[in-house]
C-alpha positions as a Markdown table, in Angstrom:
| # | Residue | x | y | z |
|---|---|---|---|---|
| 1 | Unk | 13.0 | -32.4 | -4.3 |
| 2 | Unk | 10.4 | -31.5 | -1.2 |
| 3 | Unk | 8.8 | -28.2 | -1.3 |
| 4 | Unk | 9.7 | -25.2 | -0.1 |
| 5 | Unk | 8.9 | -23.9 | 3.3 |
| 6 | Unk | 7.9 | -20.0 | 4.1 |
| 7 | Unk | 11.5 | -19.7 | 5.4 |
| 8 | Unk | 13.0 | -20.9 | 1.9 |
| 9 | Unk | 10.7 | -18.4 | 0.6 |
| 10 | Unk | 11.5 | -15.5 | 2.8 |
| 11 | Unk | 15.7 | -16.6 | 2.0 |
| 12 | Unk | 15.0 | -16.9 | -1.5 |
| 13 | Unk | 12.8 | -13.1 | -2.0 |
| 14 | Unk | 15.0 | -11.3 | 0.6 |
| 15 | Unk | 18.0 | -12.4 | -1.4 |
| 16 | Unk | 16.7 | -10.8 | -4.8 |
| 17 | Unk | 17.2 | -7.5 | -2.6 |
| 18 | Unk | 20.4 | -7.3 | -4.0 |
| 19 | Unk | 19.1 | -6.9 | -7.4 |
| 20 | Unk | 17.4 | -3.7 | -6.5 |
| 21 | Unk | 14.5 | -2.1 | -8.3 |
| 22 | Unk | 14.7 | -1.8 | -11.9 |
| 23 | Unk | 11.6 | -0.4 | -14.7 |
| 24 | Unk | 10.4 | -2.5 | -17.5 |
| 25 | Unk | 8.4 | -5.5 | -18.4 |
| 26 | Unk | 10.0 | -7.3 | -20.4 |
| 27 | Unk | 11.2 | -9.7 | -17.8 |
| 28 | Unk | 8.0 | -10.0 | -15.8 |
| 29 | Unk | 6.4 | -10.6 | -19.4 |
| 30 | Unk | 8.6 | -14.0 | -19.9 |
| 31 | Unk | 8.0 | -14.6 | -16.5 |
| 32 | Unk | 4.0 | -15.0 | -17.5 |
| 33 | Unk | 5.1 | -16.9 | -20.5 |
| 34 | Unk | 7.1 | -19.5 | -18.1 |
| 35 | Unk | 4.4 | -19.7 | -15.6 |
| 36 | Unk | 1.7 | -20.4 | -18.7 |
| 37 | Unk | -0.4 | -16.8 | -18.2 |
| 38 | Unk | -1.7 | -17.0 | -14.9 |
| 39 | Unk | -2.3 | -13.1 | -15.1 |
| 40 | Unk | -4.8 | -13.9 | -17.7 |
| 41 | Unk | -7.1 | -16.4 | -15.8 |
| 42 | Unk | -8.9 | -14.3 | -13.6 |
| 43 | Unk | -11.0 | -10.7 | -13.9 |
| 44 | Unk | -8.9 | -7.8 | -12.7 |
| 45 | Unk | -8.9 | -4.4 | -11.0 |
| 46 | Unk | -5.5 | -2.2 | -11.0 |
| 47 | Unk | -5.4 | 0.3 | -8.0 |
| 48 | Unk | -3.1 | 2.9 | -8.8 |
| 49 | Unk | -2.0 | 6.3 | -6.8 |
| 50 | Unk | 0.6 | 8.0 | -4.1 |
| 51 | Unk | -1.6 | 7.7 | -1.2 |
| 52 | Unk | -4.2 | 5.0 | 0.1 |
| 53 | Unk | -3.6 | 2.2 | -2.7 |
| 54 | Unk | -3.6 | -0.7 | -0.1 |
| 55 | Unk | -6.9 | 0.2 | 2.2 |
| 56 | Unk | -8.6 | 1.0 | -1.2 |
| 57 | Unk | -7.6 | -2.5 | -2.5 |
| 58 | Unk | -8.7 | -4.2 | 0.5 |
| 59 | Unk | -12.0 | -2.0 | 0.8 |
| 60 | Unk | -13.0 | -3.2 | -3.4 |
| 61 | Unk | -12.1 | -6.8 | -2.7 |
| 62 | Unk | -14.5 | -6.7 | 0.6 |
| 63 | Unk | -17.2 | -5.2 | -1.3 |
| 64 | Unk | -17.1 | -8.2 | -4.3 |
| 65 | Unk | -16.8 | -10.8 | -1.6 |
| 66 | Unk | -19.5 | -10.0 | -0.4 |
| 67 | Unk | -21.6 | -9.9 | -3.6 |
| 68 | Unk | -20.8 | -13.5 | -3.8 |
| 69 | Unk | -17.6 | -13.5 | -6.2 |
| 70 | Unk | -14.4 | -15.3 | -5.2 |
| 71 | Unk | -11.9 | -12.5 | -4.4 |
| 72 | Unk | -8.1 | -12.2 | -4.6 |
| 73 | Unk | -5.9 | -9.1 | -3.7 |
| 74 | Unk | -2.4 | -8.6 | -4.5 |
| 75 | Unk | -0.7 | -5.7 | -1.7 |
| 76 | Unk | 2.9 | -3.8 | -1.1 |
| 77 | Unk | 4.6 | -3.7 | 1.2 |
| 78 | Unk | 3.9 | -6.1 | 3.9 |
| 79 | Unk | 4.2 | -5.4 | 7.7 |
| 80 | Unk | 5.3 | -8.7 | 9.4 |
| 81 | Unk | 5.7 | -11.7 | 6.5 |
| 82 | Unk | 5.1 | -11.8 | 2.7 |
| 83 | Unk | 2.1 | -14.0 | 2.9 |
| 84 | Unk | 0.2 | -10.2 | 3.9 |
| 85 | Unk | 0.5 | -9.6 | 0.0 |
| 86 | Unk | -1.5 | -12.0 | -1.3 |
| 87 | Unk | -4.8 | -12.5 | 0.1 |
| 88 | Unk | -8.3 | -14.6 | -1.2 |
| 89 | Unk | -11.6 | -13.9 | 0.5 |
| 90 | Unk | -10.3 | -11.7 | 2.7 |
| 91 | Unk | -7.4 | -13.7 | 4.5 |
| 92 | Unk | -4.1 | -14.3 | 3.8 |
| 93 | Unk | -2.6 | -17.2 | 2.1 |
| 94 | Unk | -1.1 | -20.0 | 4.0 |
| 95 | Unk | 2.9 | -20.0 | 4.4 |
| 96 | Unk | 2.8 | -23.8 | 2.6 |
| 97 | Unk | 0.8 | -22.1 | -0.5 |
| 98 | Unk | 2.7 | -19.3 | -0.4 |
| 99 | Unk | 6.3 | -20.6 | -0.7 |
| 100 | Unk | 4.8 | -23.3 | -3.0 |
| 101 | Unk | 3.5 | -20.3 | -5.4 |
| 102 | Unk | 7.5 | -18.7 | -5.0 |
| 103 | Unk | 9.0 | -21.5 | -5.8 |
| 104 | Unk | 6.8 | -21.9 | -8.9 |
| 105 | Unk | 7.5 | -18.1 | -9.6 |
| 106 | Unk | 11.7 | -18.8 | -8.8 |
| 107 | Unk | 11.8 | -21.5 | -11.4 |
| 108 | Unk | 10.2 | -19.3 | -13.7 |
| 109 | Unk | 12.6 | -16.9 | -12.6 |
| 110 | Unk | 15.4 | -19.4 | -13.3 |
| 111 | Unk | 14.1 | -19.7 | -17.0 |
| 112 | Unk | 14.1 | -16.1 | -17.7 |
| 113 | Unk | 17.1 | -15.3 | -16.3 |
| 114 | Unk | 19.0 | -17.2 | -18.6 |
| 115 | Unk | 17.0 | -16.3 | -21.6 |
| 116 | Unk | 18.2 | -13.2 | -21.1 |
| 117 | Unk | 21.3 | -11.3 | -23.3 |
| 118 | Unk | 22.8 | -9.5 | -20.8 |
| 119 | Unk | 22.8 | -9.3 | -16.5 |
| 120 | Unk | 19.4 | -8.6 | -16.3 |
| 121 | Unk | 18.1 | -10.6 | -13.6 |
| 122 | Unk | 14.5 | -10.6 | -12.3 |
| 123 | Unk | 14.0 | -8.3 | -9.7 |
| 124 | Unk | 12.0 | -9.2 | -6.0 |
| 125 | Unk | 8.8 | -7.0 | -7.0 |
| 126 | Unk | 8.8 | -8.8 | -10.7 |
| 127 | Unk | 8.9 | -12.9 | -8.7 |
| 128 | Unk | 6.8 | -11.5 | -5.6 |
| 129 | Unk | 4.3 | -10.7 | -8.2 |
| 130 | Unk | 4.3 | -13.4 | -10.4 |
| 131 | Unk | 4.2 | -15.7 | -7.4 |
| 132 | Unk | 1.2 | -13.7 | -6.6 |
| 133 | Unk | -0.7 | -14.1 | -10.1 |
| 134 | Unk | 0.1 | -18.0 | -10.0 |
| 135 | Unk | -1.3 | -18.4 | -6.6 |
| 136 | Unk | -4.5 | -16.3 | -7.4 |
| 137 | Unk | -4.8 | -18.2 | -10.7 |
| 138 | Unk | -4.4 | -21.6 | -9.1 |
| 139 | Unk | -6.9 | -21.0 | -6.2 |
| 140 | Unk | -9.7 | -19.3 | -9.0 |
| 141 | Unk | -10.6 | -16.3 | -8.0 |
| 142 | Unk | -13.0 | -14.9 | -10.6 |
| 143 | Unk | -11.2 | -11.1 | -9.9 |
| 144 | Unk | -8.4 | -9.9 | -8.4 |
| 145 | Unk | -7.7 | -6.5 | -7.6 |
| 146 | Unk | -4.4 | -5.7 | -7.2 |
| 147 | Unk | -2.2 | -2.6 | -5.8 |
| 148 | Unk | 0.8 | -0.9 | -8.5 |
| 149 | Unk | 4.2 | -1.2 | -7.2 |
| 150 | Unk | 5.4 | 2.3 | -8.2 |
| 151 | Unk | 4.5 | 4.3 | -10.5 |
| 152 | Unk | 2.4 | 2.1 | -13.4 |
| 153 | Unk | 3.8 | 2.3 | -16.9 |
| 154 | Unk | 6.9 | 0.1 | -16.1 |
| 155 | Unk | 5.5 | -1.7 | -12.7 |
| 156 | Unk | 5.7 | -5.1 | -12.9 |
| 157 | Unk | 2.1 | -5.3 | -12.1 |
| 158 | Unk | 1.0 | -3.8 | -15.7 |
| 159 | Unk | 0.9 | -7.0 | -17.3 |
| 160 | Unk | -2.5 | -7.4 | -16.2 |
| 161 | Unk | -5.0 | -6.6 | -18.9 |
| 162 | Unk | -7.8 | -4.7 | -16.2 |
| 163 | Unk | -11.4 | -4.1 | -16.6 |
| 164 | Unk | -11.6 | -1.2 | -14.2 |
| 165 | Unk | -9.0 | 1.1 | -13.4 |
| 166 | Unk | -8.4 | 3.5 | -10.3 |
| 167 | Unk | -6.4 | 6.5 | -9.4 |
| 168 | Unk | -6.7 | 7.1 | -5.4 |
| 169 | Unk | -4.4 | 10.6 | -5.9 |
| 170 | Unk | -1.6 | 11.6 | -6.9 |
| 171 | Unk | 0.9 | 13.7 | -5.2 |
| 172 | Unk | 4.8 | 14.6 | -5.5 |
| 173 | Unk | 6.6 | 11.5 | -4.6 |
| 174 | Unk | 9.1 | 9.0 | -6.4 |
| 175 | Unk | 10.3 | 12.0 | -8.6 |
| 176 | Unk | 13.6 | 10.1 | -9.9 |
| 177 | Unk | 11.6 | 7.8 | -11.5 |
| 178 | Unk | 8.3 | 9.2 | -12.4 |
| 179 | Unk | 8.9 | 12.8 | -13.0 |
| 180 | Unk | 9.2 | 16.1 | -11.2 |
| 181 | Unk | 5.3 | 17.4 | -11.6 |
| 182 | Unk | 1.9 | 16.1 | -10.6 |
| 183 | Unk | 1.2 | 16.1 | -14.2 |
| 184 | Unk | 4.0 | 13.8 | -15.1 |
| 185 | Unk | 3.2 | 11.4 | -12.1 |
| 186 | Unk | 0.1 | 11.1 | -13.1 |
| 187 | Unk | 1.0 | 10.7 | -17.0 |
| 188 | Unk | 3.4 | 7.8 | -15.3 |
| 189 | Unk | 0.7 | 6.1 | -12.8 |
| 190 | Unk | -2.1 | 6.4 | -15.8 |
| 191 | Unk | -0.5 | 4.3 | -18.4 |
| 192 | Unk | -2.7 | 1.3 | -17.2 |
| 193 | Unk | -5.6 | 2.0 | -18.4 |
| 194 | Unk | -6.8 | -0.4 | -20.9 |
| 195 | Unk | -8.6 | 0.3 | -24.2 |
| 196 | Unk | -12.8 | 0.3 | -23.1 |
| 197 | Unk | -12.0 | 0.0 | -19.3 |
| 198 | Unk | -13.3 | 2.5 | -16.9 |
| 199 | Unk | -11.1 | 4.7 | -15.1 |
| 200 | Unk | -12.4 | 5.6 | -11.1 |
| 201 | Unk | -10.5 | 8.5 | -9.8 |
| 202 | Unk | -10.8 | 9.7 | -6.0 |
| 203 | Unk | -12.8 | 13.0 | -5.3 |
| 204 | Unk | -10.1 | 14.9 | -4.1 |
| 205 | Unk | -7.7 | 14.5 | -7.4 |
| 206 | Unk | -5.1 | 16.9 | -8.0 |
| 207 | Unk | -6.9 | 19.2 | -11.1 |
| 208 | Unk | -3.5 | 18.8 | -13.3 |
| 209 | Unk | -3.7 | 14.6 | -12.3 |
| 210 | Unk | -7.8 | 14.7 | -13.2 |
| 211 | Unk | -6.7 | 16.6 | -16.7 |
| 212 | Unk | -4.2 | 13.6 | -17.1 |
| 213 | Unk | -7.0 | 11.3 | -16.4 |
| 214 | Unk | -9.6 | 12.8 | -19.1 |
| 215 | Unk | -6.8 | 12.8 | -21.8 |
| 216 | Unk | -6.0 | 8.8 | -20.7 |
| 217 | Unk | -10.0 | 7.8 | -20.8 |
| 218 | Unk | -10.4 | 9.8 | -24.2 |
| 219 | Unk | -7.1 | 8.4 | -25.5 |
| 220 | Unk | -8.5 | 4.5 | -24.6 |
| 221 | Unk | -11.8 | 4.9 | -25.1 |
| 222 | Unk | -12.3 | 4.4 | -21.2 |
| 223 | Unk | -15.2 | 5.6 | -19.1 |
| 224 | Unk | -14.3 | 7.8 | -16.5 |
| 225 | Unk | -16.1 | 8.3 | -13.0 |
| 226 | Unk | -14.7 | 10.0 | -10.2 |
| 227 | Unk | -15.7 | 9.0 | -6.6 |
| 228 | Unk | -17.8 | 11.1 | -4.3 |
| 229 | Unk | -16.5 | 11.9 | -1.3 |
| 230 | Unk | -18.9 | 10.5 | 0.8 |
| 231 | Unk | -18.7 | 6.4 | 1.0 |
| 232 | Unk | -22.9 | 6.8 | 1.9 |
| 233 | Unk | -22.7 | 3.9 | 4.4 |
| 234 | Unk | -20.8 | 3.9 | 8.0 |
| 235 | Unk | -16.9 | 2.9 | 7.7 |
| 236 | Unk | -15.9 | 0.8 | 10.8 |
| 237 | Unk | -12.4 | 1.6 | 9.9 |
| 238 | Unk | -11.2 | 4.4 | 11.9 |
| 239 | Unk | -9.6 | 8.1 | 10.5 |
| 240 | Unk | -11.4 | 10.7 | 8.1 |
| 241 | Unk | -9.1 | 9.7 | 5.0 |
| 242 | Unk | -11.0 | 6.0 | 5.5 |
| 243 | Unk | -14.1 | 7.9 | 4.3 |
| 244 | Unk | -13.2 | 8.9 | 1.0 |
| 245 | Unk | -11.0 | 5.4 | 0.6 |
| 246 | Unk | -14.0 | 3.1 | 1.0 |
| 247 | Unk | -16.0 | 5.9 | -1.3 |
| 248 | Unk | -13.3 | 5.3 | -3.8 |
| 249 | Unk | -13.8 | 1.6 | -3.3 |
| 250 | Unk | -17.4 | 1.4 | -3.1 |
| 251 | Unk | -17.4 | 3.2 | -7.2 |
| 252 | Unk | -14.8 | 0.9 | -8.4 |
| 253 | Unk | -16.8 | -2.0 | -7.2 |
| 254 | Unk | -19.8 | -0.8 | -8.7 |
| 255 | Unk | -18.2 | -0.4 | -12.1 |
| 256 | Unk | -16.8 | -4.2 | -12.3 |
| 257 | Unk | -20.1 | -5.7 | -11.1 |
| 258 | Unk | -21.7 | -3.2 | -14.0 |
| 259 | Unk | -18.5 | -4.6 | -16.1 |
| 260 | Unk | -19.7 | -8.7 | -15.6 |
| 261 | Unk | -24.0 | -7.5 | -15.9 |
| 262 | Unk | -24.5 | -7.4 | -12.4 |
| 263 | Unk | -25.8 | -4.6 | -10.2 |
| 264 | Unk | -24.3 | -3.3 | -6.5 |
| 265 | Unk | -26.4 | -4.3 | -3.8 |
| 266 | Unk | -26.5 | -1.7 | -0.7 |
| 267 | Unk | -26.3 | -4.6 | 1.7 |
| 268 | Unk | -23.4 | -6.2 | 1.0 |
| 269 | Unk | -21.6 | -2.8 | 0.7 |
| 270 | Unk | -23.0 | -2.1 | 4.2 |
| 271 | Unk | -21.4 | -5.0 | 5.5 |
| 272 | Unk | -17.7 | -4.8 | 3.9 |
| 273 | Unk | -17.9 | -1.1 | 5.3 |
| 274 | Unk | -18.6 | -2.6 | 8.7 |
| 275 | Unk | -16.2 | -5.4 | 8.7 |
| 276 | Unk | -12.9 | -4.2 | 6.8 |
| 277 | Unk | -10.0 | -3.3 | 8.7 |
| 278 | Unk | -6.8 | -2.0 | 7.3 |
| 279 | Unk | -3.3 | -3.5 | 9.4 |
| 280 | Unk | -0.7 | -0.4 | 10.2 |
| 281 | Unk | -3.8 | 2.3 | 9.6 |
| 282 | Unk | -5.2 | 4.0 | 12.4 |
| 283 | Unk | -4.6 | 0.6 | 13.7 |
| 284 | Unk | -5.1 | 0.5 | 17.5 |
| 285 | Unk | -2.3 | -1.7 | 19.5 |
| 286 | Unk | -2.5 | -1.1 | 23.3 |
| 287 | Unk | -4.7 | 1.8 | 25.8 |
| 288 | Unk | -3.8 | 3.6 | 28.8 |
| 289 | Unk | -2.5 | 5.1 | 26.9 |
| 290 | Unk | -4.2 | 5.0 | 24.1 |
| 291 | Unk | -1.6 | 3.7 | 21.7 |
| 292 | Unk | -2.1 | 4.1 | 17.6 |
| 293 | Unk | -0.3 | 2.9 | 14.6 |
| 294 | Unk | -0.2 | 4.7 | 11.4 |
| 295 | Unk | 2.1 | 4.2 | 8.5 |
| 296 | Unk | 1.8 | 8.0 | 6.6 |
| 297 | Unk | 4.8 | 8.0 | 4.9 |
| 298 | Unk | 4.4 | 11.3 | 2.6 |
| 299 | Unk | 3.4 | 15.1 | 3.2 |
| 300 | Unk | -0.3 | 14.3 | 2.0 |
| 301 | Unk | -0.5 | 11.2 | 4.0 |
| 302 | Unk | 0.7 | 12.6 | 7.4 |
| 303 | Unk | -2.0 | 15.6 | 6.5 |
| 304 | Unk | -4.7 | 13.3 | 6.2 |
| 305 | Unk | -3.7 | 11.7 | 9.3 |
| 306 | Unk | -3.9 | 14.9 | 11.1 |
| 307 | Unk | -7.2 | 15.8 | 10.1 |
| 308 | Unk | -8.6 | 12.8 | 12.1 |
| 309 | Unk | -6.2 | 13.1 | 15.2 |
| 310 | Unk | -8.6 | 16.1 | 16.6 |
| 311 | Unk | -11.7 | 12.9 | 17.0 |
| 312 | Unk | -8.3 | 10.7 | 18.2 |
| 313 | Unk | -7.0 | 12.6 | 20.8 |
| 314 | Unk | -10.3 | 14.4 | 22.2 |
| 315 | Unk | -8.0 | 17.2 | 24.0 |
| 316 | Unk | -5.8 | 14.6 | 25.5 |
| 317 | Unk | -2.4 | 14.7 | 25.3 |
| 318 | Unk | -0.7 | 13.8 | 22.3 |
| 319 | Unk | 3.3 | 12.5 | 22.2 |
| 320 | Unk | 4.3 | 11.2 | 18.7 |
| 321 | Unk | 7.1 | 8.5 | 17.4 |
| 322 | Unk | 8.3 | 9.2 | 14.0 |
| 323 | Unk | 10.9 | 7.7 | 11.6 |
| 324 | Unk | 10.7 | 8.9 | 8.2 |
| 325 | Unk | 13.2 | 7.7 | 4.8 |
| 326 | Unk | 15.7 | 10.3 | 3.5 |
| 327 | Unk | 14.0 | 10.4 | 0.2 |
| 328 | Unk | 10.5 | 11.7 | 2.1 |
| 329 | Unk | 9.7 | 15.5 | 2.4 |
| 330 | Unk | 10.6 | 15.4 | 6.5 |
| 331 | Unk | 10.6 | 18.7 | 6.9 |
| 332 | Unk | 6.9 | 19.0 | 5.3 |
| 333 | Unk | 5.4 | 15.9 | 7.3 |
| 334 | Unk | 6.4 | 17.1 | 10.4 |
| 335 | Unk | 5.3 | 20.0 | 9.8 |
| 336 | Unk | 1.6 | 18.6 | 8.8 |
| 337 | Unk | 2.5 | 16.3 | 12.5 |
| 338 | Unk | 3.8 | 18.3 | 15.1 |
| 339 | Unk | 1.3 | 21.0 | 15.7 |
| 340 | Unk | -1.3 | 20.1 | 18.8 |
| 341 | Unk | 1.8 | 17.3 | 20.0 |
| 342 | Unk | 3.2 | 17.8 | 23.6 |
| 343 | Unk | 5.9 | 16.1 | 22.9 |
| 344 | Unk | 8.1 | 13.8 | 19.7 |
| 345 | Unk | 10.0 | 10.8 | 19.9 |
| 346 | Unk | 12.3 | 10.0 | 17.1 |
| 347 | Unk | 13.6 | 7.2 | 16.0 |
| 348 | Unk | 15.0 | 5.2 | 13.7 |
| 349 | Unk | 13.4 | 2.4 | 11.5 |
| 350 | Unk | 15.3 | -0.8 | 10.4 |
| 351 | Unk | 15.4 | 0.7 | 6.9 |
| 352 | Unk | 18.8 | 1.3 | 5.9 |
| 353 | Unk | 17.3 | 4.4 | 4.2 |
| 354 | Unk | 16.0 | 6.0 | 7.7 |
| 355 | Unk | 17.0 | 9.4 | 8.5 |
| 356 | Unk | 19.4 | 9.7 | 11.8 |
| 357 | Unk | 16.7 | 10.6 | 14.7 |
| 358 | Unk | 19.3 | 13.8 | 15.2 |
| 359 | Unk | 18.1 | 15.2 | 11.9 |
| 360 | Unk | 14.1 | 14.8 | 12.5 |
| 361 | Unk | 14.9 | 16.8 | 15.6 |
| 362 | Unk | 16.9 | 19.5 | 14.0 |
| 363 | Unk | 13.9 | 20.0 | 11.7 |
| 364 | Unk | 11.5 | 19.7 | 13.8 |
| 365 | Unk | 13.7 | 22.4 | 16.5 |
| 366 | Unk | 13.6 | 24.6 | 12.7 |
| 367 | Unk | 9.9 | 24.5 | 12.8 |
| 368 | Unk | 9.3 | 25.2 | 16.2 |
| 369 | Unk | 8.3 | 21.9 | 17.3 |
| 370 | Unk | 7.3 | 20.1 | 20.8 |
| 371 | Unk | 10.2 | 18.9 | 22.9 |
| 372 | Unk | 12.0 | 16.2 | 21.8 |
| 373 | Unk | 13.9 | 13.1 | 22.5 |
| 374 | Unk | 16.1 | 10.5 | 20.9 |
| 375 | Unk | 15.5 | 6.7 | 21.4 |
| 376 | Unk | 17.2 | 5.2 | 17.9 |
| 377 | Unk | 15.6 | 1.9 | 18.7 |
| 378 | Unk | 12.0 | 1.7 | 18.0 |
| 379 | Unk | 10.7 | -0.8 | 20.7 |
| 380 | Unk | 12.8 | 1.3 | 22.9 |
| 381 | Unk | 11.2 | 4.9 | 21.5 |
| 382 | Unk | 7.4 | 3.1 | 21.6 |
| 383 | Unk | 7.9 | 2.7 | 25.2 |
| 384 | Unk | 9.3 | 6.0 | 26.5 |
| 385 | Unk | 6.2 | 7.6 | 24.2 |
| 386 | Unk | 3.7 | 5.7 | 26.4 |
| 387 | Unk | 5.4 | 6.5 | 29.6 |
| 388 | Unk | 5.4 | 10.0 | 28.4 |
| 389 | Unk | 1.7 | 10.3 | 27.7 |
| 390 | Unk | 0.8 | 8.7 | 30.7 |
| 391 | Unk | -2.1 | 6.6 | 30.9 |
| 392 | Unk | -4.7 | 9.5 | 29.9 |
| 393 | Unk | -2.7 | 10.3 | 27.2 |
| 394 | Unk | -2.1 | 8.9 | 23.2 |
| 395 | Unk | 0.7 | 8.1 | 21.6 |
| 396 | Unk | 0.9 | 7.8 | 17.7 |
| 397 | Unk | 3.6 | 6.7 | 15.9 |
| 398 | Unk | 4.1 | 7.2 | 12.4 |
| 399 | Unk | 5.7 | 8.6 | 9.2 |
| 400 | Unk | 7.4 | 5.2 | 7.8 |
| 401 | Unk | 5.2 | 2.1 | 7.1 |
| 402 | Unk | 8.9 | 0.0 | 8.0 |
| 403 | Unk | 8.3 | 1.6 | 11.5 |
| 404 | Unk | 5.0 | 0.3 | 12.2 |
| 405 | Unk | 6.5 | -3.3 | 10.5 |
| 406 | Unk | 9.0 | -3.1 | 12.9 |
| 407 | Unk | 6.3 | -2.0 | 15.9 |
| 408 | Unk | 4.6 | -4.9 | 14.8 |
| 409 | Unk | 6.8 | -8.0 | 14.4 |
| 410 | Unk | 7.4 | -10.4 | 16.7 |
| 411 | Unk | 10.7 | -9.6 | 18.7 |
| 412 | Unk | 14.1 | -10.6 | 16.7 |
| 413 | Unk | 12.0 | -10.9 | 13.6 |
| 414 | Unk | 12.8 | -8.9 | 10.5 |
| 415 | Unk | 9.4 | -7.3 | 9.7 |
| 416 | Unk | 9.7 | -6.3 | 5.7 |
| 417 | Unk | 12.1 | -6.3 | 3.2 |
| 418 | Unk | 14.1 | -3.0 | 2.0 |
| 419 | Unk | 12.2 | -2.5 | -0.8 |
């Protein structure tokens, strides 16, 4: 039978879809018994948190890289293809590796699914990732560090037995399924950590989360640090929350290299600082007008936008494109967004779960927001931002990471799957 291509890949994931999410790992468990343990051929790093998971992954693997270990990093979601999600010194897999790892992982999948008692079949997330363990295991990467689904006690990613642990933050999000407090969010994302490990948590942890995160290192035995938040070396990658992400990264480094007997070295955390760049964050796309890509999807993340858009914008004018899901707080991130905008565009992303562009302007008209327009088509709503903020101007858009995916893609392409 001849191999897979990315596009047999792509069908094969994107058909899962209609298997939606399910908790529990049990299935991705047999699914690392039929692919013969890849998750346990490699030192690894589990990144955990509402906010800033996938810039703190990249930021850790950059920093080992560049202390001379080979480096694999497992992401969600993607922007433009799936090959985004698994990367190995600091580029992404091939399209050829990557459908040969999913058609490894669909085999396995094959197995399991008919080991099973009942209709349980495996899910996207549980053969995206196990795709993603194979590949890393087969190209030897002495770590990976590798970015939770949702949550942590049930994500598919918990298989991984992890040396170093890390919280970014935890805020109210994913409620159905993780609980209706910090505290239990926390409780939820926490379960990871591993008997000795060491627990990293960010420096602006919610106090109930950090009380969670004392009673999971005293429960395990675990170390516990929490970041500074002051990375002490000069980020290239743009926006104020970048800052305390690479700080974040920067500890969790230091306590793997500590982990293995070896110490940081302030060089080569100079350099990943300098060279690591984050797709869809603060992520610059076009000028006159300035035009800026940011995929905040949640209250806090739209608020740490805003504290850098002052250094963005310099007293220019400011027109904003927004989509945001209906299970988001809209009403609270645009009210973190709209004050100091001239004017909002709002759209719609391809997301089946999108909120109507009518309803982001009735909130935003209940807030007492800029004037507003309607362009459900997001190519469509990009360009009438820019001709809005004229060429002095900046245009943002923002509040859905399947927005900037679909900002992003090449035209007629579907940029990301659904979930």
């Amino acid at each position: 039978m001849s191999a897979w291509t990315l596009a047999d890949a792509e069908r094969y994931l994107l058909g899962l879809e209609l298997f939606g999410m399910r908790f529990g790992l049990e299935r991705m468990r047999r699914l690392m018994t039929a692919l013969d343990q890849p998750e346990r051929r490699f030192g690894a790093i589990h990144v955990v948190g509402t906010n800033g998971k996938s810039s703190t992954v990249r930021m850790i693997a950059a920093i080992l890289q560049r202390h001379g270990l080979r480096a694999g990093a497992y992401l969600s979601p993607h922007l433009t293809s799936f090959t985004e999600r698994v990367r190995v010194d600091d580029a992404d897999v091939a399209p050829a590796a990557f459908a040969r790892a999913v058609e490894r992982a669909a085999r396995a999948a094959a197995l399991v699914d008919r080991s099973q008692h009942d209709d349980d079949p495996v899910t996207q997330f549980e053969a995206l990732t196990a795709a993603a363990f194979a590949e890393l295991a087969a190209r030897e990467v002495d770590v990976a560090v590798v970015e939770a689904g949702l949550g942590g006690r049930y994500d598919a990613t918990n298989v991984l037995d992890s040396t170093v642990q890390v919280l970014t933050n935890v805020g109210l999000e994913h409620t159905r399924w993780l609980g209706p407090t910090v505290r239990d969010i926390a409780r939820e994302k926490l379960a990871v950590v591993r008997d000795g490990g060491t627990l990293v948590v960010g420096a602006d942890l919610h106090p109930d989360a950090l009380e969670e995160a004392r009673a999971a290192a005293a429960r395990h035995g675990a170390r516990l640090v929490q970041a500074p938040a002051d990375p002490g070396v000069e980020v290239g990658a743009p926006g104020a929350y970048q800052q305390r992400n690479f700080a974040l990264a920067r500890t969790a480094a230091a306590a793997y290299l500590r982990a293995i007997g070896r110490e940081p070295a302030f060089d080569a955390v100079r350099a990943a600082a300098g060279a690591v760049r984050v797709p869809g964050r603060m992520q610059i796309v076009a000028h006159e007008p300035l035009t800026v890509l940011d995929g905040a999807h949640n209250p806090a993340g739209i608020a740490a936008l805003a504290e850098s858009l002052p250094q963005l914008t310099a007293g220019r004018r400011l027109v904003v494109v927004a989509s945001i899901l209906d299970d988001k707080d809209a009403a609270g991130m645009l009210a973190a967004l709209l004050p100091g905008v001239a004017h909002a565009v709002f759209t719609r992303s391809h997301s089946p779960r999108a909120l109507p562009p009518a309803t982001l302007a009735s909130l935003a008209r209940q807030l007492d927001g800029p004037p507003s327009e309607l362009v459900p088509d997001p190519r469509r709503a990009l360009r009438r931002a820019r001709e809005l903020a004229g060429p002095g101007g900046v245009v943002l858009a923002t509040g859905s990471i399947y927005l900037i995916a679909d900002l992003l893609a090449p035209p007629g392409r579907r940029s990301a799957s659904i979930l």
